[in-house]
C-alpha positions in Angstrom: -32.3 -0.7 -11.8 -30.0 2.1 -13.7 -28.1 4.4 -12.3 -30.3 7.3 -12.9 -32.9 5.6 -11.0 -30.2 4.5 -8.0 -29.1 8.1 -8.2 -32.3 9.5 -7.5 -33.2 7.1 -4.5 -32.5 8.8 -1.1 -29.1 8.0 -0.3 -30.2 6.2 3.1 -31.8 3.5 0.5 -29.4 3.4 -1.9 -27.4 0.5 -0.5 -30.3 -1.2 -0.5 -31.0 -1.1 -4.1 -27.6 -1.5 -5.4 -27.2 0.1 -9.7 -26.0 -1.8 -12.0 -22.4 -0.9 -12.5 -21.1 -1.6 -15.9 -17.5 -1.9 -17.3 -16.3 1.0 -19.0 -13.4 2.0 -21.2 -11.6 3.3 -17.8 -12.1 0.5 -15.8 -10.6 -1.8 -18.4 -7.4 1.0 -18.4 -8.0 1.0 -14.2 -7.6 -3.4 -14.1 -4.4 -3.7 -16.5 -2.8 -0.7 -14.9 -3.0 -2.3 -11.3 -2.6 -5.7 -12.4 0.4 -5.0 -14.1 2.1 -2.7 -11.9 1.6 -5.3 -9.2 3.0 -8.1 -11.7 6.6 -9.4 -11.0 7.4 -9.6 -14.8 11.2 -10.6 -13.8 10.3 -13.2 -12.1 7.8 -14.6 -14.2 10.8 -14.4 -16.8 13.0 -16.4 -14.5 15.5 -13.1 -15.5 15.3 -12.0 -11.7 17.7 -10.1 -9.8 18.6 -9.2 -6.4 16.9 -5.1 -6.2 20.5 -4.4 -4.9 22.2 -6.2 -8.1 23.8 -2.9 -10.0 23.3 -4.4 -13.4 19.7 -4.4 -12.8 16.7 -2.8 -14.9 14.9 -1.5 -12.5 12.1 -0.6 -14.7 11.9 -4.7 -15.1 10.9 -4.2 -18.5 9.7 -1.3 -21.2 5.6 -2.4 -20.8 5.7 -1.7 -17.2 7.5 2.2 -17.8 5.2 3.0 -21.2 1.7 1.6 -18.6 3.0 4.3 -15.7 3.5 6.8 -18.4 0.5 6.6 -20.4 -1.9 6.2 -16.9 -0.5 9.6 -15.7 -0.8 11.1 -19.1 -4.6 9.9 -19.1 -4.9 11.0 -15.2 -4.0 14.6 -16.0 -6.0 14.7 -18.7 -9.3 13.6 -17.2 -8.2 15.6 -13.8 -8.1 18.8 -16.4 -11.6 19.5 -15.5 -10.9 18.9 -11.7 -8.0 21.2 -11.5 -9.2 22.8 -8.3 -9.5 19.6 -6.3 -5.7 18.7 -6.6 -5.2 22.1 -4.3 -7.8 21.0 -1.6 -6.4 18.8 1.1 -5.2 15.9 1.5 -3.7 16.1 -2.2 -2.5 19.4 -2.2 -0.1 18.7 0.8 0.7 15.1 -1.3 1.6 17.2 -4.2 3.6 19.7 -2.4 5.5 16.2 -0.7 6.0 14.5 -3.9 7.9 18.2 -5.5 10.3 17.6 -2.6 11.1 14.1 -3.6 11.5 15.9 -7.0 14.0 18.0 -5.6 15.4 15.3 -3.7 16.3 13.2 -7.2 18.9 16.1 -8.0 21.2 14.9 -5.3 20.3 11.4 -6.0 23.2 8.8 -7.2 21.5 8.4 -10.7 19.1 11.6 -10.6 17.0 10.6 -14.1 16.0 7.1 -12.7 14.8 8.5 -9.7 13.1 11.4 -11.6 11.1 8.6 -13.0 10.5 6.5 -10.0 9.2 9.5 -8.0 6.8 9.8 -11.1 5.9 6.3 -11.1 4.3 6.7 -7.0 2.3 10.5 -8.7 0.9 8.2 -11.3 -1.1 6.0 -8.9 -2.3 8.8 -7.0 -3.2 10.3 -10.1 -5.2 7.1 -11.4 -7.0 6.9 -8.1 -7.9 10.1 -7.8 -9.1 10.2 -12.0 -11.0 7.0 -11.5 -12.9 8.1 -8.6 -13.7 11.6 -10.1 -15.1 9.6 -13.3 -16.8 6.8 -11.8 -17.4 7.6 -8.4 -15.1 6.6 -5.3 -17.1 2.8 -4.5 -16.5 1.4 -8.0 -12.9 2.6 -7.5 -13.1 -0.3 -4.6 -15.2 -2.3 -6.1 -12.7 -2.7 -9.1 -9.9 -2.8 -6.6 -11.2 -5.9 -4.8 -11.9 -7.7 -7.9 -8.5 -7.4 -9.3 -6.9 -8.2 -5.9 -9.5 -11.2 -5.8 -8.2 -12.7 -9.2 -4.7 -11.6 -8.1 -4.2 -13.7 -5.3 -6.2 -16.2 -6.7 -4.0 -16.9 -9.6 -1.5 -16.6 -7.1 -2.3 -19.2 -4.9 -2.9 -21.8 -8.1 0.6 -20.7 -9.0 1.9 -21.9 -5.3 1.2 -25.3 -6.1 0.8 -25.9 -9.9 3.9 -23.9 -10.7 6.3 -23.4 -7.4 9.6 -21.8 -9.1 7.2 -19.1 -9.9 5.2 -18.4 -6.7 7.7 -20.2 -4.1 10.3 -17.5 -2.5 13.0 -19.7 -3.6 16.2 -18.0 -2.4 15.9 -15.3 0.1 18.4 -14.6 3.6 20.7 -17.1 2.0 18.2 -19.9 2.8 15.5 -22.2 0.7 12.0 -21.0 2.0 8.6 -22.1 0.8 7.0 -18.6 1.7 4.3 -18.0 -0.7 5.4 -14.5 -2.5 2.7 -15.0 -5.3 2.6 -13.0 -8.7 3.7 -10.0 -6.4 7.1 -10.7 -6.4 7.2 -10.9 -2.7 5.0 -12.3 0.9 5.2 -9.2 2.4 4.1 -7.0 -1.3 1.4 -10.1 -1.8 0.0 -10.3 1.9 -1.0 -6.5 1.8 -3.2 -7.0 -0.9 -5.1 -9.2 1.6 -5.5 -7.1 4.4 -6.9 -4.7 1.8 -9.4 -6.8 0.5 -10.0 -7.9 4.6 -10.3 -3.8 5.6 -12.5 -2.9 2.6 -14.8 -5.3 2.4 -15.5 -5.4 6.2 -15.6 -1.8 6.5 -18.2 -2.0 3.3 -16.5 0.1 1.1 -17.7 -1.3 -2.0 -20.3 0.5 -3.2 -22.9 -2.7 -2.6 -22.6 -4.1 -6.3 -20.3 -7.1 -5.0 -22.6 -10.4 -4.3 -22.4 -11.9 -0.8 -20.8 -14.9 -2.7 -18.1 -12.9 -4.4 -17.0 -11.4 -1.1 -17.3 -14.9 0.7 -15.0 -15.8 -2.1 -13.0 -12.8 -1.6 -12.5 -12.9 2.2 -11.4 -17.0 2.0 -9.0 -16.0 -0.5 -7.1 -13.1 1.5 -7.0 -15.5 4.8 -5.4 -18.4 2.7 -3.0 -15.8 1.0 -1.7 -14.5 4.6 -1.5 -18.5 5.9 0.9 -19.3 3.0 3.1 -15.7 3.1 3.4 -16.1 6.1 3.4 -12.3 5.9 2.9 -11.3 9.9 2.7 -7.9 9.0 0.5 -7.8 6.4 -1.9 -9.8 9.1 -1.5 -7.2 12.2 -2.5 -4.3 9.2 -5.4 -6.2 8.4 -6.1 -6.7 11.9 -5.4 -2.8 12.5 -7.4 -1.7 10.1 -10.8 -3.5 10.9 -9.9 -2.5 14.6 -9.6 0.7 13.6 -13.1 0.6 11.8 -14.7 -1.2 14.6 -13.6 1.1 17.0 -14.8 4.3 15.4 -18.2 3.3 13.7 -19.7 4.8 16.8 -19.2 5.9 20.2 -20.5 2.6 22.1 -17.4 1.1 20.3 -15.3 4.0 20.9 -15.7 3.6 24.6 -13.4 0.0 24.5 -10.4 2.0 23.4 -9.3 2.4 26.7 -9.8 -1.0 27.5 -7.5 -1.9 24.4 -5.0 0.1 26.1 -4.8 -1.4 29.2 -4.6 -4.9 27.4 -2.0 -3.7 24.9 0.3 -2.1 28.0 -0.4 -5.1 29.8 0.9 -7.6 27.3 4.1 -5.1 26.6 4.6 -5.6 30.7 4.3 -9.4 30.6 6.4 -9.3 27.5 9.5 -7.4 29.1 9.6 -9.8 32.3 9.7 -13.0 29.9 10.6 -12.0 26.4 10.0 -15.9 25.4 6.7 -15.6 25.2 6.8 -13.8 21.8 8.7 -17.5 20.8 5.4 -18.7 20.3 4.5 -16.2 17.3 8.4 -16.8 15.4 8.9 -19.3 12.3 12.3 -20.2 13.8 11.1 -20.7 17.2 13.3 -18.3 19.0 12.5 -15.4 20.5 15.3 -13.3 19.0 13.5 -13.2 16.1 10.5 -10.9 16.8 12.6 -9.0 19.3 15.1 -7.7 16.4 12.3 -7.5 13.8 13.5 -10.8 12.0 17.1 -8.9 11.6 15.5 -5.2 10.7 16.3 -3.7 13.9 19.9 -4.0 12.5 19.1 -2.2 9.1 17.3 0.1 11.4 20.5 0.7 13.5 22.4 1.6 10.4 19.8 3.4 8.7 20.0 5.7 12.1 24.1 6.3 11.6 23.8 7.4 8.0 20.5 10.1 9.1 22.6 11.4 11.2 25.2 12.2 8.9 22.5 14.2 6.5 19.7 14.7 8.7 18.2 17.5 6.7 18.1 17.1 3.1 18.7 13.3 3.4 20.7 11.2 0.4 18.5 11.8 -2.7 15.2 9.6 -3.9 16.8 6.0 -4.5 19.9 6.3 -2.5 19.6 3.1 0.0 19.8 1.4 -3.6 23.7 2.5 -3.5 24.0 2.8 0.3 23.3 0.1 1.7 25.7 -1.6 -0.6 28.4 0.1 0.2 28.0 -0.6 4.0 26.8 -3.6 3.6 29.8 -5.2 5.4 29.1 -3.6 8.5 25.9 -5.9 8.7 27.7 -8.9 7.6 27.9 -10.7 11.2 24.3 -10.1 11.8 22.2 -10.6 8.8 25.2 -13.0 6.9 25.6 -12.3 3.2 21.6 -10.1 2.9 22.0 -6.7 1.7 18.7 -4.8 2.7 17.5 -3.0 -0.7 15.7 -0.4 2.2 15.6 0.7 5.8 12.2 -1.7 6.4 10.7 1.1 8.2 8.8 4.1 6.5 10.2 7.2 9.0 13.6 5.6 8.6 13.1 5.7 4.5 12.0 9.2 4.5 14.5 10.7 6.6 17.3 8.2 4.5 16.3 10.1 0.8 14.8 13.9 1.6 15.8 14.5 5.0 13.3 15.8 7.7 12.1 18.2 5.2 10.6 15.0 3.5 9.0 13.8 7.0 7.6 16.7 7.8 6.2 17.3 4.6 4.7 13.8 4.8 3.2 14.4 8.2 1.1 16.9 6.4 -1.4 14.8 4.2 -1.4 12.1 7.0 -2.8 14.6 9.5 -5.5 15.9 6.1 -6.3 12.6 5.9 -7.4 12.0 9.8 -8.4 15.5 9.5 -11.1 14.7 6.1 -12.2 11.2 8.3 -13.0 13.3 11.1 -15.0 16.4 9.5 -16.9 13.2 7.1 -17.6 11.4 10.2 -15.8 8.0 8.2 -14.0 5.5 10.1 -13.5 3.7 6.8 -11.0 6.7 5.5 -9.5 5.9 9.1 -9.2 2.0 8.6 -7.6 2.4 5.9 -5.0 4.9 6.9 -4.7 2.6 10.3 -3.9 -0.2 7.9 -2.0 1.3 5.8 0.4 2.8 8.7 0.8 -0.6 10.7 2.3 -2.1 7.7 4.8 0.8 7.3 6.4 -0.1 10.9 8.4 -3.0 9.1 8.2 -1.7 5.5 9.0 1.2 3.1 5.4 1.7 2.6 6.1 1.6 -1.2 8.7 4.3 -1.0 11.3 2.5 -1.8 12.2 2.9 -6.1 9.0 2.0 -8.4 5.2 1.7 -7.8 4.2 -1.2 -5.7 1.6 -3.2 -4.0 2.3 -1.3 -0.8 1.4 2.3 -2.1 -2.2 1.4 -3.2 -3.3 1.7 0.7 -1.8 5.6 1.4 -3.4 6.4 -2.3 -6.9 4.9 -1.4 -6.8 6.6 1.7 -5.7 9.8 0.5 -8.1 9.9 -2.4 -11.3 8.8 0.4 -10.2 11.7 1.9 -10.1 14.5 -0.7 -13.7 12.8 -2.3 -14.8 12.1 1.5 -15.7 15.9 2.7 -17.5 16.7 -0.7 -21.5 16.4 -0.5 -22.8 12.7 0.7 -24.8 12.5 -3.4 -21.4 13.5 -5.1 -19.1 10.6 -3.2 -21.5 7.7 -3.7 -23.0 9.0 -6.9 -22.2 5.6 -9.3 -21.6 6.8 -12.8 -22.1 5.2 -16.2 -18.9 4.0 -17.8 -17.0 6.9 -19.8 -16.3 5.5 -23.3 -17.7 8.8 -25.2 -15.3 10.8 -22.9 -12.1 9.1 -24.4 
């Protein structure tokens, strides 16, 4: 069927009668822009560094700057004819955010590097948005789940053909055989499972993807998350398709309450004997969970230094040079470990612009569960819920560079700003775009 024929279908068919989505001159840009900037490069190289090693290139290498670069050249120029959609919500309030982490680099330790990671995080968001105004919003996923598929894929054949590459070999100051994949990391790695988990259960491919391929595509995320070990990336996952479940329609809706009993219930049983969480740690002890596997002492810190600059914060990239410099203070707790970042998204925030930068974040979050809630989508919801649980340990991809961890907030954002335009315009599956380039 082509996609003039699919287009013309009445959209409650549609998914029935999937087009045939071909691969265009942007999604070949769209695969090697996310593949790469997920791509550990230094540790491929065996060149890698700690992030809090001051002789490090934090760019890694020259490829990965000129690939940022040239995808938010392209996204501005394709965005041209879109102009007015960057100053709807949710991306006008991103926009207006990201200009205070601009302002934010000015006071930073080394002010041009962070000028360029700041512009780094805009380029994704920029990508997003340009691919989904091109080619319609479901072959943005559809593309997204098939480069996360291969990812982790080549990822787990790497785990055991090639272990110096895909083993964490050295992390805490002990030998660990925690899968961290070509992501660098379990925790960067797992998230890209619990997306594939959340969008594929929530169905937000645009119905192109074989049964097979997702079967494929599901197995693959649930082995990823058994070898990191990556507990957060599993509780996002499970978040997110909660999240889904939940809203889809009011029948479901009704067990929230329910849920919240159970959850209070279990936080209850959980205070009087604090060893049942032993169950759920690696080591065995209890301790673990309870302090966040040693975050809630980064967290503690993090806390003394907000208060010290609780408005305007330290400057975009300054936990890079702070948490060095007090690194000692952590020394009895976490041994010889510097944390390269608070571990906790609010904490991050408040660390580089202040509570100027939280509040100006709160903005586009509340757009965003604003857009889900006018579209009637508990997909744009799912993936925000997902996105959100993982930030509870994590920097959320706010830390220096692009990462795996920003992908979920830019999905989400751009579902939103496509989500409240008319139902033939957001699932509209376009030809590929070569003549446009």
């Amino acid at each position: 069927m082509t996609t003039v024929v699919h287009q013309a279908m009445p959209p409650g068919l549609r998914r029935f009668a999937p087009a045939r989505i071909g691969i265009g001159v942007l999604d070949v840009m769209l695969i090697v822009y996310v593949f790469v900037t997920e791509l550990a490069l230094r540790r491929l190289t065996g060149n890698e560094k700690l992030a809090t090693d001051p002789a490090k290139l934090d760019i890694s290498n020259i490829g990965k700057a000129a690939l940022w670069s040239f995808g938010l050249l392209v996204a501005a120029w394709l965005l041209r004819r879109h102009s007015a959609y960057l100053l709807r919500p949710p991306m006008r309030y991103m926009l207006v955010f990201f200009g205070w982490l601009l302002v934010t680099t000015l006071y930073s330790p080394e002010p041009f590097k962070a000028i360029f990671m700041v512009s780094t995080l805009l380029s994704v968001f920029l990508v997003f948005l340009a691919f989904a105004e091109e080619r319609g919003l479901p072959v943005l996923f559809d593309r997204l789940i098939q480069i996360q598929t291969v990812f982790l894929g080549l990822s787990i054949v790497l785990y055991f053909a090639v272990p110096s590459v895909s083993h964490m070999l050295l992390w805490d100051g002990s030998i660990g055989g925690r899968m961290t994949g070509l992501g660098g990391h379990p925790n960067q790695t797992g998230v890209l499972a619990s997306f594939i988990i959340v969008a594929i259960y929530a169905r937000c491919d645009s119905g192109n993807l074989s049964k097979l391929f997702k079967i494929v595509a599901v197995a693959i995320a649930l082995i990823t998350l058994v070898l990191t070990q990556s507990r957060t990336s599993l509780i996002a996952a499970g978040i997110g398709c909660m999240a889904f479940f939940l809203l889809r329609n009011r029948w479901h809706a009704a067990l929230i309450p329910v849920l919240l009993c159970v959850v209070v219930a279990a936080v209850l049983v959980i205070n009087l004997d604090s060893q049942i969480l032993a169950i759920f740690a690696r080591s065995g002890d209890a301790d673990e969970l309870l302090t966040g596997t040693g975050r809630s002492f980064i967290w503690e810190l993090s806390w003394g230094l907000i208060k010290k600059a609780p408005l305007l914060g330290y400057g975009f990239n300054s936990t890079f040079t702070m948490f060095m410099d007090e690194a000692y203070l952590l020394a009895g707790d976490v041994g010889l470990y510097i944390f390269p970042h608070s571990h906790n998204l609010v904490l991050q925030l408040w660390l580089y612009g202040g509570i100027i930068a939280l509040a100006l974040f709160v903005l586009p979050i509340a757009s965003i569960i604003a857009s889900a809630i006018k579209a009637r989508d508990p997909r744009i919801a799912a993936l925000l819920a997902c996105y959100l649980s993982f930030t509870m340990t994590e920097p959320g991809g706010f830390f220096q560079y692009a990462d795996n961890m920003i992908a979920l907030l830019a999905l989400a954002t751009v579902a939103a700003q496509v989500g409240v335009a008319p139902y033939r315009r957001v699932f509209a599956v376009r030809p590929p775009v070569e003549a446009s380039l």
